[in-house]
FIKOLZA-1660 file (N, C-alpha, C; in steps of 0.1 Angstrom, whole numbers, plus 5000, padded with zeros to 4 digits):
% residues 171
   i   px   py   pz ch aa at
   1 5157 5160 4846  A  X  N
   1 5149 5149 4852  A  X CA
   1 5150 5137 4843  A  X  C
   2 5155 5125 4851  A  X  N
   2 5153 5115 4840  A  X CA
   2 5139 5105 4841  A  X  C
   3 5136 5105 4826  A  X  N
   3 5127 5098 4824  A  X CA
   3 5126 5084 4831  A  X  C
   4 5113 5076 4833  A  X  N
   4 5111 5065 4833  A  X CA
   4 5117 5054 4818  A  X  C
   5 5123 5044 4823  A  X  N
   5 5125 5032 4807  A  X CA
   5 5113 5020 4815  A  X  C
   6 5102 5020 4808  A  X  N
   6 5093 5007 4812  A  X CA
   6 5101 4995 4803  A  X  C
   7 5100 4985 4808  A  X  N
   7 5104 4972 4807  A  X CA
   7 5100 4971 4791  A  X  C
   8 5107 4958 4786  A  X  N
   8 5102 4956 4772  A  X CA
   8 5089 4951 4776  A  X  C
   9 5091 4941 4784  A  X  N
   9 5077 4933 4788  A  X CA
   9 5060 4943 4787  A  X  C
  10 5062 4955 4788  A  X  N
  10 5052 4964 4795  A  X CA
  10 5046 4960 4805  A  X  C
  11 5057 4956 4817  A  X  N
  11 5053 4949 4830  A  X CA
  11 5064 4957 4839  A  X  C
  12 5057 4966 4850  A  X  N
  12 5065 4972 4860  A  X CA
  12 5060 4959 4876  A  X  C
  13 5073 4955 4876  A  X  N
  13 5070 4947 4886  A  X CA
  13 5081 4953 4896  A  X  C
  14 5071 4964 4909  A  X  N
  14 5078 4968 4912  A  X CA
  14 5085 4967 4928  A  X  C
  15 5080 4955 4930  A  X  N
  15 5080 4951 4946  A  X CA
  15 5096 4944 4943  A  X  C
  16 5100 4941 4932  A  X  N
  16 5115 4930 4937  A  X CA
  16 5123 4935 4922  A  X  C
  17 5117 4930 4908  A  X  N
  17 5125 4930 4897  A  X CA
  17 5129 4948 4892  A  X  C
  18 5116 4955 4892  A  X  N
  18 5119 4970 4889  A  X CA
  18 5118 4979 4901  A  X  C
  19 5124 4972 4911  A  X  N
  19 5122 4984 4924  A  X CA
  19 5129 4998 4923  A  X  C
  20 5142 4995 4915  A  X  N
  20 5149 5007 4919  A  X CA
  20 5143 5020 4910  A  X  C
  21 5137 5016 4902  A  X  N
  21 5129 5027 4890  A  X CA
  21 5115 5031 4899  A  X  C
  22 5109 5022 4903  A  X  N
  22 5097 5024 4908  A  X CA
  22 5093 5022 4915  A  X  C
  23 5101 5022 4929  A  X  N
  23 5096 5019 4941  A  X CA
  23 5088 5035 4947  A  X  C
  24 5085 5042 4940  A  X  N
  24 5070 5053 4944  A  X CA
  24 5059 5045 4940  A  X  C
  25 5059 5036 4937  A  X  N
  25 5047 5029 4934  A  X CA
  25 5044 5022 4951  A  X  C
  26 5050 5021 4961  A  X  N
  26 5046 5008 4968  A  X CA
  26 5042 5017 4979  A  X  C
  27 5032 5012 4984  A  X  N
  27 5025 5016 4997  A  X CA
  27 5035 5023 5008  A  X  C
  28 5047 5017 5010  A  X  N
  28 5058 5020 5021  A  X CA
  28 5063 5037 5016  A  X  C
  29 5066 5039 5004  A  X  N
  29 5072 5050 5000  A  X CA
  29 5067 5064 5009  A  X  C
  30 5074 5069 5013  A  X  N
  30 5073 5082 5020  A  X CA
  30 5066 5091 5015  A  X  C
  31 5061 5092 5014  A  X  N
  31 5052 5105 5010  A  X CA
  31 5038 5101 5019  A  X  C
  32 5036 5114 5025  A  X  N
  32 5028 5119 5036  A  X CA
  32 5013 5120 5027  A  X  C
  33 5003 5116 5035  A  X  N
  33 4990 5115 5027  A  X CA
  33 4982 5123 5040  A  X  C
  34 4971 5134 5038  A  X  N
  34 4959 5143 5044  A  X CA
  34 4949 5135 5046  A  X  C
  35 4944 5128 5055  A  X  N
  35 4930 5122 5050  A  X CA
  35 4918 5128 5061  A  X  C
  36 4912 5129 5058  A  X  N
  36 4899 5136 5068  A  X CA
  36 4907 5141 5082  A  X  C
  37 4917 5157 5080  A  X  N
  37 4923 5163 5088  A  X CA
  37 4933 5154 5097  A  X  C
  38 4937 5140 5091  A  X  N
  38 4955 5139 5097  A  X CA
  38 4962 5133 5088  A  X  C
  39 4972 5136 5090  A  X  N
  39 4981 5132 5082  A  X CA
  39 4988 5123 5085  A  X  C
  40 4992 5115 5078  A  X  N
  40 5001 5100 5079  A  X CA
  40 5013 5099 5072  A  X  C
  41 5018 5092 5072  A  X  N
  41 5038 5091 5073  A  X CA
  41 5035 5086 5061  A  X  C
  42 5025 5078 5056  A  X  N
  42 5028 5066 5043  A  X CA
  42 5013 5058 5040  A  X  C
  43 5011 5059 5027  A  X  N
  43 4996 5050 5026  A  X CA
  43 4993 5034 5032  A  X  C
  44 5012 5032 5037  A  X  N
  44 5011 5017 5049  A  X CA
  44 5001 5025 5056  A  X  C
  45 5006 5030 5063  A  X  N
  45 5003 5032 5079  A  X CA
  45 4990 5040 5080  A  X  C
  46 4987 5047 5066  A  X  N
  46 4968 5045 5072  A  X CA
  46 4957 5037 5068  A  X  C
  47 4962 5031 5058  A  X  N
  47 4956 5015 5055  A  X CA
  47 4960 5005 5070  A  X  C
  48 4967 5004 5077  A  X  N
  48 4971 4996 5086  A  X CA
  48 4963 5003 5098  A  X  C
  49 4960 5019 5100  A  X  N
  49 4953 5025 5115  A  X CA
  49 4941 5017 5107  A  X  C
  50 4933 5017 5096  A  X  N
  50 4922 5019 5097  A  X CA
  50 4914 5002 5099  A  X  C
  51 4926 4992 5104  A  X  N
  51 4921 4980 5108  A  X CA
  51 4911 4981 5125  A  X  C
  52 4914 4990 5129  A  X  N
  52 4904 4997 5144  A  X CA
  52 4904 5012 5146  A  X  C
  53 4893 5012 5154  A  X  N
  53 4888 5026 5156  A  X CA
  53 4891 5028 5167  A  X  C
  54 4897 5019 5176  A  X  N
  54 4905 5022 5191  A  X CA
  54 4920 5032 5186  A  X  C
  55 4915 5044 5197  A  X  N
  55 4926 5054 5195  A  X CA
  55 4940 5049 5200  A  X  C
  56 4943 5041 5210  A  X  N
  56 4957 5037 5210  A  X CA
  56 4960 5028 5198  A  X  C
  57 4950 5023 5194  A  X  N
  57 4958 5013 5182  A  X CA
  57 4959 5023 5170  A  X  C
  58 4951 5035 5170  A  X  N
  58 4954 5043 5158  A  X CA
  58 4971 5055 5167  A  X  C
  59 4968 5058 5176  A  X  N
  59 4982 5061 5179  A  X CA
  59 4995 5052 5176  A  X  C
  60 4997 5039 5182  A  X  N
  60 5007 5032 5176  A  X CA
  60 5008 5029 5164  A  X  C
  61 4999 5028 5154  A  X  N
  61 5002 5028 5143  A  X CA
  61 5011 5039 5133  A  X  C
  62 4998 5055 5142  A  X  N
  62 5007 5066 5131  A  X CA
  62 5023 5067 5140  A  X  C
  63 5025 5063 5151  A  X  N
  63 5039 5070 5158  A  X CA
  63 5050 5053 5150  A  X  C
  64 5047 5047 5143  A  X  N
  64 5053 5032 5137  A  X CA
  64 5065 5041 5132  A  X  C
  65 5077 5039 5136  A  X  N
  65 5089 5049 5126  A  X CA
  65 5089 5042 5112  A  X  C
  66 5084 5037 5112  A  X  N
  66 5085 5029 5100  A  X CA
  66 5073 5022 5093  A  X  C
  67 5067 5018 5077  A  X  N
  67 5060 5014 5074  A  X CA
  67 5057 5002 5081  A  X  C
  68 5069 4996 5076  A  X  N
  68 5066 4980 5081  A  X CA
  68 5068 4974 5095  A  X  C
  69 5069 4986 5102  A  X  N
  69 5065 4982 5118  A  X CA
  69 5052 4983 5121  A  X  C
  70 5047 4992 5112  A  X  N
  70 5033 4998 5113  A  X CA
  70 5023 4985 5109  A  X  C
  71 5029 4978 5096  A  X  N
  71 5022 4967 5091  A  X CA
  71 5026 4955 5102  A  X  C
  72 5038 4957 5111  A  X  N
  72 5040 4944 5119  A  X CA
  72 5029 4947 5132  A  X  C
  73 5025 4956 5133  A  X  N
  73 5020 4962 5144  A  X CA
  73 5007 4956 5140  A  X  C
  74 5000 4958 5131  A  X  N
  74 4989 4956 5126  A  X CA
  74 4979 4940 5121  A  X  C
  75 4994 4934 5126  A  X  N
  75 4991 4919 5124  A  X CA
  75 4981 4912 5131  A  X  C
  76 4975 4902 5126  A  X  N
  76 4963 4897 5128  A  X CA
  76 4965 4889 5139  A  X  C
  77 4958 4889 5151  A  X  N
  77 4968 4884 5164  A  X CA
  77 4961 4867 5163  A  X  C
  78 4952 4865 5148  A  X  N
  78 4949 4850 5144  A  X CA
  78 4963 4841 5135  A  X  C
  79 4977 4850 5134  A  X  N
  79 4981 4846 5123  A  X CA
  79 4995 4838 5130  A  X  C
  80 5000 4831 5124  A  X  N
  80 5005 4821 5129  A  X CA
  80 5019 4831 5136  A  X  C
  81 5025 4822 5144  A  X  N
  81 5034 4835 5154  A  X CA
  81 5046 4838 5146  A  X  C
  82 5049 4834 5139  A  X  N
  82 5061 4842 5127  A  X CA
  82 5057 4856 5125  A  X  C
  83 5041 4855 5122  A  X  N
  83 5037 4868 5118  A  X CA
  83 5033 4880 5127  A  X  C
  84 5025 4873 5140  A  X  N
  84 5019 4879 5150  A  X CA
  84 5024 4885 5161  A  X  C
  85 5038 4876 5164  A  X  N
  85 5045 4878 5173  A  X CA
  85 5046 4894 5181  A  X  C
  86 5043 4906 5172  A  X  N
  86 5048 4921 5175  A  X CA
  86 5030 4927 5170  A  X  C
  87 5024 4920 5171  A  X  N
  87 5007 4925 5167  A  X CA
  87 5000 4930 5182  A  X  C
  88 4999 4946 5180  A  X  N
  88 4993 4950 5187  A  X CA
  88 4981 4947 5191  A  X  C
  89 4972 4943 5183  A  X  N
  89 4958 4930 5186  A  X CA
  89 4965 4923 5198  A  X  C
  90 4972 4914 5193  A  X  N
  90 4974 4903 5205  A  X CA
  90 4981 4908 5217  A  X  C
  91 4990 4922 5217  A  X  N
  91 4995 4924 5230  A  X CA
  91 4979 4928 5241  A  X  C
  92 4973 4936 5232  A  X  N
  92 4965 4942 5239  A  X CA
  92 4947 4936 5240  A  X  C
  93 4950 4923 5231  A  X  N
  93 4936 4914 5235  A  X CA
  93 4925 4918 5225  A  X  C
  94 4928 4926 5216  A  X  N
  94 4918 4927 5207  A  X CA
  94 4917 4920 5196  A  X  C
  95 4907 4927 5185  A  X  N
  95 4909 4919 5166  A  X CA
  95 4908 4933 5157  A  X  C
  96 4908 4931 5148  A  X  N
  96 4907 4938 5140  A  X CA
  96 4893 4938 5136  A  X  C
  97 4887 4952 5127  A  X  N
  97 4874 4953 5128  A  X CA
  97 4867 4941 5122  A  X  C
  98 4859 4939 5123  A  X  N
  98 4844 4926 5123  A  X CA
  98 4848 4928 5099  A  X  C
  99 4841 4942 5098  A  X  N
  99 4839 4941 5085  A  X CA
  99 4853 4945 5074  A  X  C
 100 4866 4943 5078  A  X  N
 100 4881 4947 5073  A  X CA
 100 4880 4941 5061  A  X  C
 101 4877 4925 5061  A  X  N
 101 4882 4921 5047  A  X CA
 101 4868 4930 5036  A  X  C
 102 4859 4932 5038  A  X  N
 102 4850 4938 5033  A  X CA
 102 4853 4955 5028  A  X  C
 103 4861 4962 5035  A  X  N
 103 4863 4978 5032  A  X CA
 103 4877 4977 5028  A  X  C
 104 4888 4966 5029  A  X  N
 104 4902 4970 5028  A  X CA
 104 4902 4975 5014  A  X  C
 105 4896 4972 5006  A  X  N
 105 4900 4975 4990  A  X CA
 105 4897 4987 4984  A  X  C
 106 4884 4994 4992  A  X  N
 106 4880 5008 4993  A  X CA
 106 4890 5019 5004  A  X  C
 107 4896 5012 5013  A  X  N
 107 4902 5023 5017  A  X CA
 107 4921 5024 5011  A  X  C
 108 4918 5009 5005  A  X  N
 108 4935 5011 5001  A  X CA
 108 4933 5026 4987  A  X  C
 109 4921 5022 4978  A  X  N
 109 4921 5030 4967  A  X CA
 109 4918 5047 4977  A  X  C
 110 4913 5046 4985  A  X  N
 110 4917 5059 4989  A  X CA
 110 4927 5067 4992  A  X  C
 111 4934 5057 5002  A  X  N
 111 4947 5064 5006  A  X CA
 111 4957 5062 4993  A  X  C
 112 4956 5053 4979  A  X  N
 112 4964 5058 4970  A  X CA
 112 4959 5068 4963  A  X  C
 113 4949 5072 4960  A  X  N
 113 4943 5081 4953  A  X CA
 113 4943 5097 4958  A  X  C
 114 4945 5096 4975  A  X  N
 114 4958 5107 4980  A  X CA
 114 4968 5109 4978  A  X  C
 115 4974 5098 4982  A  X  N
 115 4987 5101 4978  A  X CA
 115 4993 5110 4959  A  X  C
 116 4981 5100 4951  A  X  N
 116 4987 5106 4939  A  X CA
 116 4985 5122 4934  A  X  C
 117 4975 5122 4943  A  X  N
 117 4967 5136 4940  A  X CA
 117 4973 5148 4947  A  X  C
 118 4978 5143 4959  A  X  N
 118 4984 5153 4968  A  X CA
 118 4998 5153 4967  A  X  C
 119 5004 5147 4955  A  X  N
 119 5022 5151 4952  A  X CA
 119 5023 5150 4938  A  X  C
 120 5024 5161 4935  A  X  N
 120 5023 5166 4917  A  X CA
 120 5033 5155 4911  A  X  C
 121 5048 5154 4918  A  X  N
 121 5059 5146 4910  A  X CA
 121 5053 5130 4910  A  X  C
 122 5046 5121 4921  A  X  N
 122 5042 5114 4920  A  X CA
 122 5030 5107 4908  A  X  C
 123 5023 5122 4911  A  X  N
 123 5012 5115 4897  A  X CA
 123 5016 5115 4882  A  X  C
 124 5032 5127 4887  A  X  N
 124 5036 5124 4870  A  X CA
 124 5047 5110 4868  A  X  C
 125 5050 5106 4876  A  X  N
 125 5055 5097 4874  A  X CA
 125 5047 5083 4873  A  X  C
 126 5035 5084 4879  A  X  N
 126 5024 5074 4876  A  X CA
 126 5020 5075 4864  A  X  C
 127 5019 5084 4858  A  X  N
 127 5012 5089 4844  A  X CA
 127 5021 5085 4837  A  X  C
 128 5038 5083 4838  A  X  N
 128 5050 5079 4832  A  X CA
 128 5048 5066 4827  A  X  C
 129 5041 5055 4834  A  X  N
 129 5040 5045 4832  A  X CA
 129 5030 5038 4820  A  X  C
 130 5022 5052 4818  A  X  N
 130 5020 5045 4806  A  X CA
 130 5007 5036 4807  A  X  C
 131 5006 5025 4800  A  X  N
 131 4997 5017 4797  A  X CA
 131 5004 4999 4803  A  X  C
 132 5012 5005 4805  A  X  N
 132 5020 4991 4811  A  X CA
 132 5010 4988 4827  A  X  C
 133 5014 4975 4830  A  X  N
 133 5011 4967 4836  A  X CA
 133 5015 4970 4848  A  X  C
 134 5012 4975 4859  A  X  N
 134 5019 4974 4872  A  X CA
 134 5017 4963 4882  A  X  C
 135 5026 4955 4885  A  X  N
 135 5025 4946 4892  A  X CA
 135 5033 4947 4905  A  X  C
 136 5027 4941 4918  A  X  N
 136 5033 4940 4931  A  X CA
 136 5038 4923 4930  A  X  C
 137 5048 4925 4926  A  X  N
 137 5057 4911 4923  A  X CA
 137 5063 4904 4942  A  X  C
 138 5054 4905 4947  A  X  N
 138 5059 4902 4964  A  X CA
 138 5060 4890 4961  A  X  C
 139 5067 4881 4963  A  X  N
 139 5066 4861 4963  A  X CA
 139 5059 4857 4981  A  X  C
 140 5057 4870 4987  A  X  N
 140 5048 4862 5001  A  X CA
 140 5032 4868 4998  A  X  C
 141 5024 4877 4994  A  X  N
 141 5016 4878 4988  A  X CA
 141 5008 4879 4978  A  X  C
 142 4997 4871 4984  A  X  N
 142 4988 4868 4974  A  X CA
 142 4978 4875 4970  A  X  C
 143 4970 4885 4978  A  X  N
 143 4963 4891 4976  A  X CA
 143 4968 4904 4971  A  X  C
 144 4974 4908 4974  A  X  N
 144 4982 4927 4971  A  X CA
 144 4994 4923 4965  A  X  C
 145 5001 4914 4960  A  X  N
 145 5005 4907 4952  A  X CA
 145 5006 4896 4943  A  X  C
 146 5014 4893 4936  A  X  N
 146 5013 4881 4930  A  X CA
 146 5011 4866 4934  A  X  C
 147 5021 4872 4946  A  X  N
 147 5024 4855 4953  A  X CA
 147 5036 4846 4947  A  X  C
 148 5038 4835 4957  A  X  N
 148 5051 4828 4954  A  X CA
 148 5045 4825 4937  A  X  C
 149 5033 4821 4933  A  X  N
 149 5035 4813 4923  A  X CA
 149 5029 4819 4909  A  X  C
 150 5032 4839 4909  A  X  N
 150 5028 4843 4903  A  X CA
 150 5015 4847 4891  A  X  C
 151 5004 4839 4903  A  X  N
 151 4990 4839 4903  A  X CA
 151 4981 4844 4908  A  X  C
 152 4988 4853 4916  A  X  N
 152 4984 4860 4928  A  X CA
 152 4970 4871 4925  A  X  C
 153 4962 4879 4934  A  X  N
 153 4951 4886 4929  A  X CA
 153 4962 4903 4920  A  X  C
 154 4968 4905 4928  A  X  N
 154 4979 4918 4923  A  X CA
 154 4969 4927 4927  A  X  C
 155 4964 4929 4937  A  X  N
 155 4951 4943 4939  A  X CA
 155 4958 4952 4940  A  X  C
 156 4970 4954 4945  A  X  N
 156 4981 4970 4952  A  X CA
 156 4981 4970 4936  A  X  C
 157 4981 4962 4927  A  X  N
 157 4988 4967 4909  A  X CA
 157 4977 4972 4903  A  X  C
 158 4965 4964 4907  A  X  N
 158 4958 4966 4900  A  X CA
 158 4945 4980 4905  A  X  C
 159 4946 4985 4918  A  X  N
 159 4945 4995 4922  A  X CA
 159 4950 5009 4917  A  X  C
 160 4960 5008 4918  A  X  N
 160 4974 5016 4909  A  X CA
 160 4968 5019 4895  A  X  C
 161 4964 5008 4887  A  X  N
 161 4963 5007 4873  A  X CA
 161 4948 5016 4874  A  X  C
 162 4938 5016 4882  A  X  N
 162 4927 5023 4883  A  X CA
 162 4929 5038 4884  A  X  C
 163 4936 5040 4899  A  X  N
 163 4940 5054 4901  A  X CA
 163 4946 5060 4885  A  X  C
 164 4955 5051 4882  A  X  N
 164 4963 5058 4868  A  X CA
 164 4950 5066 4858  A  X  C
 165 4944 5055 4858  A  X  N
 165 4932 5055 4845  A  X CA
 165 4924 5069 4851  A  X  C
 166 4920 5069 4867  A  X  N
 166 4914 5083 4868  A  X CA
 166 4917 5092 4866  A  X  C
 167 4930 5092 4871  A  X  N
 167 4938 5106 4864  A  X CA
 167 4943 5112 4854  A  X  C
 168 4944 5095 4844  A  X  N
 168 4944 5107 4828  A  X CA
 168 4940 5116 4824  A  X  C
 169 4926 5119 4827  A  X  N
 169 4922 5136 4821  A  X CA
 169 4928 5148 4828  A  X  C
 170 4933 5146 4842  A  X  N
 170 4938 5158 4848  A  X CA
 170 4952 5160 4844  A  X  C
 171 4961 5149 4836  A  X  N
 171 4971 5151 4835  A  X CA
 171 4976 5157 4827  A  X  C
% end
């Protein structure tokens, strides 16, 4: 098995510069997460059902073949139509829940904190990283990323960097 090489920087920026080393870090990566008896394709797509408690919008989300349909699906039917255009909200006349910006940060740390827990090679490869820096280097996000002008909040990195720290003693 080969090791992780972290950057000289001690910066895993793994959305664009170190993807090919670390793309188990990103929400899309495949691995299947248990959460209160179902299971999901990817910590996208249960962070993205848990924008409503309407069962068709949690059905189209988990049946999404893919992460990032699941995230297109989930789009804010307020967001400008580049974005919205394929937002199940807006086909179907709804919003997303009242209090979302308020829990998204609690449920993202949950579904990564499955994921790490529930795939042995994953958490050792999270534990690989060390004390380095993980960053979601996205140039279109600013919240769960850096952002174009790498000022961004980095919450997906800095989530990650928490999980990591929990699990040091089990490792």
């Amino acid at each position: 098995m080969t090791r992780l090489v972290i950057p000289p920087d001690n910066r895993i920026l793994y959305f664009r510069r170190d993807r090919e080393q670390f793309e188990f870090l990103s929400h899309f990566h495949p691995a299947p997460i248990l959460i209160d008896g179902i299971t999901w394709p990817t910590v996208e797509h249960f962070y993205q059902a848990q924008k409503s408690t309407d069962a068709a919008y949690r059905e189209a989300i988990m049946e999404a073949p893919t992460p990032g349909k699941a995230k297109r699906l989930a789009s804010d039917p307020r967001a400008p139509p580049s974005q919205s255009r394929h937002s199940w909200f807006m086909k179907n006349g709804a919003t997303p829940r009242a209090d979302w910006h308020d829990v998204k940060l609690d449920l993202m740390r949950r579904a990564d904190l499955a994921k790490f827990t529930q795939h042995d090679r994953l958490r050792r490869l999270l534990m690989e990283t060390g004390d380095a820096e993980l960053m979601e280097d996205s140039p279109s996000e600013p919240f769960w990323g850096i952002g174009p002008d790498g000022l961004g909040s980095n919450w997906a990195g800095r989530v990650l960097m928490e999980i990591r720290a929990a699990l040091k003693p089990i490792s």
